[in-house]
VOLO-504154 format. One record per residue (C-alpha): residue number from 1; residue in one letter; x, y, z. Coordinates in steps of 0.1 Angstrom, whole numbers, m for minus. Layout:
{NUM; 'A'; {X; Y; Z}};
...
This chain:
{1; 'X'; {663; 890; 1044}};
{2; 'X'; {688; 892; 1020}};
{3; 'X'; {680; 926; 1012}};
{4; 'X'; {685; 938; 1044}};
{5; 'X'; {717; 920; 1048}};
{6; 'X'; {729; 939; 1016}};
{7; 'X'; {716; 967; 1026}};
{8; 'X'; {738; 961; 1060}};
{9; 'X'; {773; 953; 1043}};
{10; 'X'; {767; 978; 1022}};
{11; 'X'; {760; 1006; 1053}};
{12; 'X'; {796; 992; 1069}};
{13; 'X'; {813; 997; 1037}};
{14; 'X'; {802; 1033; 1031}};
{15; 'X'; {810; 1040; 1070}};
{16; 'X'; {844; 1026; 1066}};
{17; 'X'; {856; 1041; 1034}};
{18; 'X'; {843; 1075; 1051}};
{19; 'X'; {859; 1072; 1081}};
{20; 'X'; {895; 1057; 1061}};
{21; 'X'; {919; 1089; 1058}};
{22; 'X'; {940; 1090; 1028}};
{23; 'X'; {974; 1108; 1035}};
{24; 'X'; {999; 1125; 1007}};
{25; 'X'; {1033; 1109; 1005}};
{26; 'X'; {1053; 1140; 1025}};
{27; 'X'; {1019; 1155; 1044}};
{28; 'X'; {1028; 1172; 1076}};
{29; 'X'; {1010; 1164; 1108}};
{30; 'X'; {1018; 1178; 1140}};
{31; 'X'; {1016; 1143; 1164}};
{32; 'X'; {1025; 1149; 1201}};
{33; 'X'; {1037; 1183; 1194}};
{34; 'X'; {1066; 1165; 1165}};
{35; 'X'; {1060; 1171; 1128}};
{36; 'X'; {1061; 1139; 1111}};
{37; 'X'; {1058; 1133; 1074}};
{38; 'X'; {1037; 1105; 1059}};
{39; 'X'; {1061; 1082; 1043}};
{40; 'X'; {1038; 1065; 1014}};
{41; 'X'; {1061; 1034; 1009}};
{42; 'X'; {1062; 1022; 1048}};
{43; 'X'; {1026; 1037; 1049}};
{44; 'X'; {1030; 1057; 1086}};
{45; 'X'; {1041; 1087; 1096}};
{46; 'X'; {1081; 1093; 1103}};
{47; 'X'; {1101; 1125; 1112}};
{48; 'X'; {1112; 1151; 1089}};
{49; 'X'; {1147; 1137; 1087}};
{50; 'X'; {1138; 1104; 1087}};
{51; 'X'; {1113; 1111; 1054}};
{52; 'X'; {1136; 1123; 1037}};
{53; 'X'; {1165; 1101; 1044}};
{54; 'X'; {1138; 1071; 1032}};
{55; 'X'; {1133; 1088; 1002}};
{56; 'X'; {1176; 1091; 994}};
{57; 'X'; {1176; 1053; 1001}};
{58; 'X'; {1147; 1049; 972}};
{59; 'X'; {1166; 1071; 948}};
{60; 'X'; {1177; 1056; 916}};
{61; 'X'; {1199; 1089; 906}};
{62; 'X'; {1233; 1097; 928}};
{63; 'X'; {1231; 1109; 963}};
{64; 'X'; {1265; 1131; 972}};
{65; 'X'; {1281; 1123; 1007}};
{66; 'X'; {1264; 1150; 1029}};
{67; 'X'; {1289; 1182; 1036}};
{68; 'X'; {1290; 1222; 1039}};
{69; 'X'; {1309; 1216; 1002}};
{70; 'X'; {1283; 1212; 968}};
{71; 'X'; {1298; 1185; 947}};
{72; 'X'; {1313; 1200; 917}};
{73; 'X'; {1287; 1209; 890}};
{74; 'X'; {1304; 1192; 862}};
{75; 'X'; {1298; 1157; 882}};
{76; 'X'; {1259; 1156; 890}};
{77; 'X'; {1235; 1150; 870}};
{78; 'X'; {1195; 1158; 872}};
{79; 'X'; {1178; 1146; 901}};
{80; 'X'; {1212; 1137; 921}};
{81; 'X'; {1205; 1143; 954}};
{82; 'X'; {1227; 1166; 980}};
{83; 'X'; {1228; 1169; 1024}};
{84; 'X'; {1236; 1202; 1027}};
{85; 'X'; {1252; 1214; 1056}};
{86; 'X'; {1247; 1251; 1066}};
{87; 'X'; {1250; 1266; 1104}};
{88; 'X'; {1212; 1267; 1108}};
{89; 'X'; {1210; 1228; 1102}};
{90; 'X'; {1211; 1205; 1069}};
{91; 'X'; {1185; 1208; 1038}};
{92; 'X'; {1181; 1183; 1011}};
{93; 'X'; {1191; 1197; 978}};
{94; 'X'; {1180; 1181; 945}};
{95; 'X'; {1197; 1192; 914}};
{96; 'X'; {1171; 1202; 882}};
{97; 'X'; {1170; 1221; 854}};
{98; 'X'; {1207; 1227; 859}};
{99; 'X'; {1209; 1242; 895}};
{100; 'X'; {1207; 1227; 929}};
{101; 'X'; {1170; 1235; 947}};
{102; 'X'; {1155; 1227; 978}};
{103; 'X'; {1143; 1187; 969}};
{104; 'X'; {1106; 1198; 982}};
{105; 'X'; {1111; 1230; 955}};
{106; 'X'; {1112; 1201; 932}};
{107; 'X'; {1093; 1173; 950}};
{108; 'X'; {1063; 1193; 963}};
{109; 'X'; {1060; 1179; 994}};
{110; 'X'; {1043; 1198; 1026}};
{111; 'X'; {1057; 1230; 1028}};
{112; 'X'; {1070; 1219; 1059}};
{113; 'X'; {1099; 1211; 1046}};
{114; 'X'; {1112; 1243; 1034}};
{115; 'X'; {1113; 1256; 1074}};
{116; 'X'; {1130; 1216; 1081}};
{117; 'X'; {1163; 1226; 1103}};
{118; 'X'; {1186; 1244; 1074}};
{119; 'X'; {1161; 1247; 1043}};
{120; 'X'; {1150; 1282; 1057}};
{121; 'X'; {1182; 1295; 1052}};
{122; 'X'; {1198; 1272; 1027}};
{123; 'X'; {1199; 1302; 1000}};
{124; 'X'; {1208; 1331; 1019}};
């Protein structure tokens, strides 16, 4: 009998960890026709925007007031983090190895994020 109840726990527990789904901090599913990002920290899925204002709020470098204007380059420092605001929409910026990129250029995120409202068109 106690073999078979083994045996039984130990069925439930493969069948479970099979059926668990482990997501990527910044994965990209397409949920009722929104993307949403999984946020790893709050462990569900939240919009573009909101993903990646969480992950400003858990920065331990500078983030720059969001504007159409990069701060100036003798101020930030590597990994400060910048809203850019463009006409096609706003991109998060991260600066590294001495130039501002797209923070999921330097992040690697889903790529997603590069076609999130302005990050498309945030270098032409």
């Amino acid at each position: 009998m106690e073999n078979i109840l083994k045996l039984f726990l130990l069925s439930i527990l493969l069948i479970s960890s099979a059926n668990a789904v482990d997501y990527v901090n910044g994965e990209v599913k397409v949920i009722d026709e929104n993307k949403l990002a999984w946020d790893e920290k709050n462990k569900k899925f939240v919009t573009l925007k909101k993903f990646l204002e969480n992950y400003m709020e858990r920065n331990s470098n500078k983030v720059w007031k969001q504007s159409r204007n990069y701060p100036n380059y003798n101020d930030v420092k590597e990994y400060d983090l910048f809203m850019v605001e463009i006409d096609a929409g706003i991109c998060l910026m991260e600066f590294y190895h001495e130039r501002w990129r797209r923070a999921n250029d330097v992040r690697r995120w889903d790529p997603a994020f590069n076609e999130f409202s302005g990050c498309a068109h945030v270098f032409d």
